[in-house]
C-alpha positions as CSV (number, residue, x, y, z in Angstrom):
1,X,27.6,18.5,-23.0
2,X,25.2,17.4,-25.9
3,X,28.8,16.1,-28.0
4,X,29.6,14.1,-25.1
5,X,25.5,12.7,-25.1
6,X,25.8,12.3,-28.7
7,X,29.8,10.6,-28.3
8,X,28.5,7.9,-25.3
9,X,25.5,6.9,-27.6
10,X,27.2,6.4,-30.5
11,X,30.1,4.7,-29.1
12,X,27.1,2.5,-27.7
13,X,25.1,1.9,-31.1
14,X,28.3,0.9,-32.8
15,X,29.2,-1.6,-29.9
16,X,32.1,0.0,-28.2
17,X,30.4,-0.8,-24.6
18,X,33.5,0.0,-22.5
19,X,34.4,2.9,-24.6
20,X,30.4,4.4,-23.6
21,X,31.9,4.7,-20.3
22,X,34.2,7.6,-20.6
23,X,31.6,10.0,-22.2
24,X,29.2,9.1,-19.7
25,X,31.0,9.9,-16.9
26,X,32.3,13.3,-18.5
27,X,28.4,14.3,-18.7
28,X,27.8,13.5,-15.2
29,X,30.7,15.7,-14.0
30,X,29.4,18.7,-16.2
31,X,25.3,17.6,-14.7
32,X,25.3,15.4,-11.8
33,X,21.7,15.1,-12.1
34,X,21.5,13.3,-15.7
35,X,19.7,9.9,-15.0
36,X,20.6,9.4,-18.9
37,X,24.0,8.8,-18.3
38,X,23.8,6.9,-15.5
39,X,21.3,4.7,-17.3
40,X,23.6,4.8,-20.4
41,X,26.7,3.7,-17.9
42,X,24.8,1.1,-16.7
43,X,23.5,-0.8,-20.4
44,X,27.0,-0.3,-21.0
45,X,28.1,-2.7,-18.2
46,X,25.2,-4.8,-19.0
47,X,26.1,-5.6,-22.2
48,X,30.1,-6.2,-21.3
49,X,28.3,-8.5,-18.1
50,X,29.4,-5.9,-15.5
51,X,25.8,-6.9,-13.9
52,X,26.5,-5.5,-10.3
53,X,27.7,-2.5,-11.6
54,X,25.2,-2.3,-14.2
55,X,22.3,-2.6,-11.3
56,X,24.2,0.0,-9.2
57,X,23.9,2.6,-11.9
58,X,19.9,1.9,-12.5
59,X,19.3,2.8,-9.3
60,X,21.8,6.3,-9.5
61,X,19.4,6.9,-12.8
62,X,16.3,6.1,-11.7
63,X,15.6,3.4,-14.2
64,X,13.1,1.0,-12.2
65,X,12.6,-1.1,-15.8
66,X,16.2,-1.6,-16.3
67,X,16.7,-2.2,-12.7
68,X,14.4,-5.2,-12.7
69,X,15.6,-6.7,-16.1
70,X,19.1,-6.4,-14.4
71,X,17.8,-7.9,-11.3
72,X,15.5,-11.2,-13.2
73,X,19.1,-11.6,-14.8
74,X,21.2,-12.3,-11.6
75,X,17.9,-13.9,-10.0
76,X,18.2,-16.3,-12.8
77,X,22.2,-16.5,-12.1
78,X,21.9,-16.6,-8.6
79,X,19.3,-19.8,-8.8
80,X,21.1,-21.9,-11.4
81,X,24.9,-21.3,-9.0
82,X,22.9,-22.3,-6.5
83,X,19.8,-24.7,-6.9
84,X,20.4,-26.9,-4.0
85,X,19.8,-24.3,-1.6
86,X,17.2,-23.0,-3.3
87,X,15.6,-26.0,-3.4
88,X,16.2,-26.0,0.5
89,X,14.9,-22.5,1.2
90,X,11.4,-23.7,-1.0
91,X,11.1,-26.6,1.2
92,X,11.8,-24.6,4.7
93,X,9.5,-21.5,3.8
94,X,6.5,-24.8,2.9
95,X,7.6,-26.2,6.2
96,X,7.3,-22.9,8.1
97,X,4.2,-21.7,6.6
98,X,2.8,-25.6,8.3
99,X,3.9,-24.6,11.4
100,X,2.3,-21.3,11.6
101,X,-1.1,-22.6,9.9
102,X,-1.3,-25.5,12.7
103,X,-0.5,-22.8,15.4
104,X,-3.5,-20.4,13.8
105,X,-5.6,-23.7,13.6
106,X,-5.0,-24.5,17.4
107,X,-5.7,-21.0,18.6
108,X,-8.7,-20.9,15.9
109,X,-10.2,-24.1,18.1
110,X,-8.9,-22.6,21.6
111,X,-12.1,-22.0,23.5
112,X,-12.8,-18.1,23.4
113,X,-13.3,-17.8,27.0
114,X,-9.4,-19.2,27.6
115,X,-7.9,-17.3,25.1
116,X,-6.2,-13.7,25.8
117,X,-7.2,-10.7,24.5
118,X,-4.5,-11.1,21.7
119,X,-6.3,-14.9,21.0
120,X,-9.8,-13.2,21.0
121,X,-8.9,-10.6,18.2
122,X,-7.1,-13.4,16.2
123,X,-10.7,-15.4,16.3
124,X,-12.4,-12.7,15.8
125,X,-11.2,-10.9,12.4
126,X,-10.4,-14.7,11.1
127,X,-13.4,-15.7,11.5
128,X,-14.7,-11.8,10.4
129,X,-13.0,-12.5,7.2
130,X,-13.9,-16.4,6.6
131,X,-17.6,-16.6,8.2
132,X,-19.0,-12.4,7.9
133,X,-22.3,-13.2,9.1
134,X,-21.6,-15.1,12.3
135,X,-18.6,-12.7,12.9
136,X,-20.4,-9.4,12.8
137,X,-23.5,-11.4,14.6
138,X,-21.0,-11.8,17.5
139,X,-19.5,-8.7,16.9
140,X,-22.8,-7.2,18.0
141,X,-25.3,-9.3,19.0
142,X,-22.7,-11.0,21.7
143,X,-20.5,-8.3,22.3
144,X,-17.3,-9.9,21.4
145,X,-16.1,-6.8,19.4
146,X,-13.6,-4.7,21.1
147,X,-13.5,-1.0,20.2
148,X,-9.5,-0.9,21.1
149,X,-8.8,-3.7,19.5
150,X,-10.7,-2.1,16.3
151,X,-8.0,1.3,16.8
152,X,-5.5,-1.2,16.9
153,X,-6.4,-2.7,13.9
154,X,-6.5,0.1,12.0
155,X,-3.5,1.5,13.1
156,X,-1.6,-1.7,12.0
157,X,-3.1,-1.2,8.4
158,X,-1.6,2.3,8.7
159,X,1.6,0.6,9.9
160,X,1.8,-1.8,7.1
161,X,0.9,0.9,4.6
162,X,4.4,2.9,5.8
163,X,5.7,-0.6,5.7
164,X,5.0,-1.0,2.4
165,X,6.8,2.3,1.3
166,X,9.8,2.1,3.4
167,X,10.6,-1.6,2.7
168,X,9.0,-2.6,-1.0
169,X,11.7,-3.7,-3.4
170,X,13.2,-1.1,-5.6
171,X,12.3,-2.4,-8.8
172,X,8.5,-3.0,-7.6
173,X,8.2,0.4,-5.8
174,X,6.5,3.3,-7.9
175,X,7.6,6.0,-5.3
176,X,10.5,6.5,-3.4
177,X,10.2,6.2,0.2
178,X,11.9,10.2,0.8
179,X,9.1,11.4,-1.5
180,X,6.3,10.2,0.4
181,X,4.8,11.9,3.1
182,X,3.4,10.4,6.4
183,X,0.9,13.0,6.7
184,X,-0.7,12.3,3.0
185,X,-0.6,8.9,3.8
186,X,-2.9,9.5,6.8
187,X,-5.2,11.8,5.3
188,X,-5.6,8.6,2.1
189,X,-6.1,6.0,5.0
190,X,-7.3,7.5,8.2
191,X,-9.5,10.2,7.3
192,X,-11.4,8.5,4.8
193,X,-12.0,5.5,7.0
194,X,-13.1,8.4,9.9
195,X,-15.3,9.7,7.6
196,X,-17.0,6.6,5.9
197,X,-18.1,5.6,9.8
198,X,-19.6,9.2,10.4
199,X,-21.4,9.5,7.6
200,X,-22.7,5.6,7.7
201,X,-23.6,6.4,11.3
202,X,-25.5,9.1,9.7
203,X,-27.4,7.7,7.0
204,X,-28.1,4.4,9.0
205,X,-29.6,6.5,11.9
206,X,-31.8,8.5,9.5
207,X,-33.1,4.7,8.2
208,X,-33.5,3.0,11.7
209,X,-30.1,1.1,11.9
210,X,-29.9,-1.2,14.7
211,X,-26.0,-0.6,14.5
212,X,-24.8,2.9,16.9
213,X,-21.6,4.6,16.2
214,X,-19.0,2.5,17.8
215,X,-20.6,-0.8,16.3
216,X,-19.9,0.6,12.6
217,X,-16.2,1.7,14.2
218,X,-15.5,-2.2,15.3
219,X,-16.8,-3.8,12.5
220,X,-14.9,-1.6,10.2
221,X,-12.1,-1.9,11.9
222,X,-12.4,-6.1,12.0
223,X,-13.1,-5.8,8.1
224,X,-9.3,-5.3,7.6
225,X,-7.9,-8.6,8.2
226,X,-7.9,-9.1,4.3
227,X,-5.5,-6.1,4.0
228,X,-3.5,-7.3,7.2
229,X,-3.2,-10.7,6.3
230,X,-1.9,-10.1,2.4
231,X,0.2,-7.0,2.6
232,X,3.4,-8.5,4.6
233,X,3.2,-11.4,1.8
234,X,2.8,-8.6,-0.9
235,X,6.0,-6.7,0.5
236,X,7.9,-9.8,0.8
237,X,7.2,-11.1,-2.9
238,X,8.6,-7.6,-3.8
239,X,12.7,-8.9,-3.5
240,X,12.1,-11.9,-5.4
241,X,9.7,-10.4,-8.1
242,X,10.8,-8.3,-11.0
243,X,8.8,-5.6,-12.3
244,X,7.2,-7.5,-15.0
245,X,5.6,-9.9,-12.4
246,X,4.0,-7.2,-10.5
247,X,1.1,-8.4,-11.5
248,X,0.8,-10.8,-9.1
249,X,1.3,-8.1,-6.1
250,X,-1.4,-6.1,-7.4
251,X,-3.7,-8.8,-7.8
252,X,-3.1,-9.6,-3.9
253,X,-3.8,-6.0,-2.9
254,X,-7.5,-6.4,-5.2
255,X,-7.9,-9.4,-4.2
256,X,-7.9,-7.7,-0.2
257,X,-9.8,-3.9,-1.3
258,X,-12.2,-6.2,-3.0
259,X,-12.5,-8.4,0.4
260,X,-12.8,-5.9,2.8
261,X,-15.4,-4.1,0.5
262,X,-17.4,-7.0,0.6
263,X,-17.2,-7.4,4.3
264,X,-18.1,-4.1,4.7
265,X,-21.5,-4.4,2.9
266,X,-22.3,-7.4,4.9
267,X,-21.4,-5.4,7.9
268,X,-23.6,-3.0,7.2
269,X,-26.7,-5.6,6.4
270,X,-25.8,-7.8,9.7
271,X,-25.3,-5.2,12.2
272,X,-28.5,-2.8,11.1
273,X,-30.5,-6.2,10.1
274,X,-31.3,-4.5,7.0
275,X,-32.5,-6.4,4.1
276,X,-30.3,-6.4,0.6
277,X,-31.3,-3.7,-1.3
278,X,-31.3,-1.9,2.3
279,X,-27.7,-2.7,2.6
280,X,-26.8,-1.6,-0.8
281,X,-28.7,1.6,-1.1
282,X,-27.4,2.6,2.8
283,X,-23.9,1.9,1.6
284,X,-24.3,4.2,-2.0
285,X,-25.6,6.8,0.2
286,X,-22.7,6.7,3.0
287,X,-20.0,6.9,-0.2
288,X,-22.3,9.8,-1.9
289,X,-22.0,11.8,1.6
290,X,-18.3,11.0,1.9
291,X,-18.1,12.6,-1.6
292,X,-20.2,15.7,-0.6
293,X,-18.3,16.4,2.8
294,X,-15.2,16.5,0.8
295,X,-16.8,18.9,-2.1
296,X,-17.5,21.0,0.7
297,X,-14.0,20.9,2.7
298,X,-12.4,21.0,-0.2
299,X,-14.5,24.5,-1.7
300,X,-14.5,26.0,2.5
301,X,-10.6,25.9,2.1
302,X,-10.5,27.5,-1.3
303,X,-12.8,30.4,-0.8
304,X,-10.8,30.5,3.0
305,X,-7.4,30.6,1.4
306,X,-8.7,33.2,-1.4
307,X,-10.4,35.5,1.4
308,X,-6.9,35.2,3.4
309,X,-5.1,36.4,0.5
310,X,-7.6,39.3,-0.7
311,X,-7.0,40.2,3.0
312,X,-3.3,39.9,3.5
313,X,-3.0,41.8,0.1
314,X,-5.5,44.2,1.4
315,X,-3.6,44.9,4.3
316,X,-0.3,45.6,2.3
317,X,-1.6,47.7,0.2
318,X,-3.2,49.9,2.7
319,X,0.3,50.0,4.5
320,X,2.2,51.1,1.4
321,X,-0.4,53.9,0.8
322,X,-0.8,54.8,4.1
């Protein structure tokens, strides 16, 4: 096996590409499992133009980099053989983002009253995100909040968050979608937002917030129209990007953790009409009890699991005695 490693690579360094081939594919037969050789296949192919081929093997190796050089190359190929109808697509996808801002503009001016419950949640996180204080003002003070529409809300960030797994671009994605796990998802998502409105219920009772428990859930919940608005255009830019330009997905998902956090704070000062340094101590103290309740889950199920096993071990030795 390591003559046949040592063969491909050589055959490689002194610029036999096609010959690299053979080797390689004799050191997958003896180890299925070698990403090496695939990924040594695959420069091979590059470097003879075999670009398909070459992208095919990435993948089977589990080479994200060389995946996304391969993939900027025939991007590059793929624009140049055809400009005009790139030129074309540029022009519709302009031309369709119009049409959909002069629809969100004409249900943004539709009178609240005529508007269906789908047109009142629409008004109401846009205007969440683009005016805080007169959206969590109406969130409360007028009662245009909705606490289904909220759970809704929320469970659409979940849904774009296994969206975001299932359907980001190979060469962007940093974990593949039959490694992750819907249940750890949940408990990064759901729980912690569950938990950041129990204990802000709590510490903003204790300090006379105006705001009861299912205010803080509906303005939390309307705080995630950053996050809803940007991720579809995040996982979209993800089959035209290569990995290199990542950059400019992870500055749209900032950009939105950064906006919602914001919106949060100014939830928290509107809908307790606390003052500033109110807002900002009430929030440190929410996040410092998040922090505590998971110290203490997190030591109740170790000293749980160890008194299980001292028990079960107990038990078995007790039988084998007995």
């Amino acid at each position: 096996f390591a003559a046949l490693v040592h063969t491909a690579s050589q055959l490689y360094v002194d610029g036999y590409y096609a010959d690299a081939e053979g080797p390689w594919r004799e050191a997958l037969k003896l180890n299925t499992n070698y990403n090496l050789a695939h990924s040594g296949i695959a420069k091979a192919f590059e470097k003879i133009g075999r670009w398909e081929e070459a992208l095919q093997e990435y993948r089977f190796g589990q080479n994200r980099d060389g995946y996304s050089q391969i993939f900027g190359k025939l991007r590059h190929e793929w624009i140049r053989d055809h400009f005009g109808l790139t030129v074309f697509l540029v022009v519709a996808l302009i031309g369709v983002g119009i049409l959909i801002g002069r629809f969100f503009k004409w249900l943004l001016n539709k009178p609240y009253e005529s508007c269906g419950p789908v047109g009142r949640a629409v008004q109401m996180v846009w205007t969440t995100m683009m005016h805080p204080w007169d959206g969590f003002w109406m969130l409360k003070r007028e009662g245009k909040g909705s606490l289904v529409t909220a759970l809704v809300l929320v469970a659409i960030m979940f849904g774009l968050r296994v969206a975001d797994l299932l359907f980001t671009s190979y060469q962007i994605a940093d974990i593949d979608p039959r490694d992750a796990s819907l249940l750890l998802e949940f408990s990064r998502i759901i729980l912690p937002w569950i938990l950041f409105c129990i204990c802000s219920y709590g510490v903003t009772a204790i300090f006379e917030g105006e705001g009861f428990f299912r205010d803080i859930v509906i303005a939390t919940g309307y705080s995630l129209g950053p996050y809803i608005m940007l991720k579809p255009i995040g996982i979209a830019l993800s089959h035209i990007l290569t990995r290199t330009e990542k950059s400019y997905i992870e500055t749209l998902d900032m950009v939105a953790v950064v906006w919602i956090a914001i919106l949060i704070i100014i939830h928290i000062q509107t809908t307790h009409n606390y003052t500033l340094r109110k807002t900002f101590g009430t929030a440190a103290l929410s996040i410092f009890g998040m922090i505590c309740f998971i110290a203490v889950a997190g030591l109740t199920y170790t000293l749980t699991d160890q008194i299980v096993t001292f028990v079960r071990e107990l038990t078995i030795e007790l039988t084998i005695r007995g």
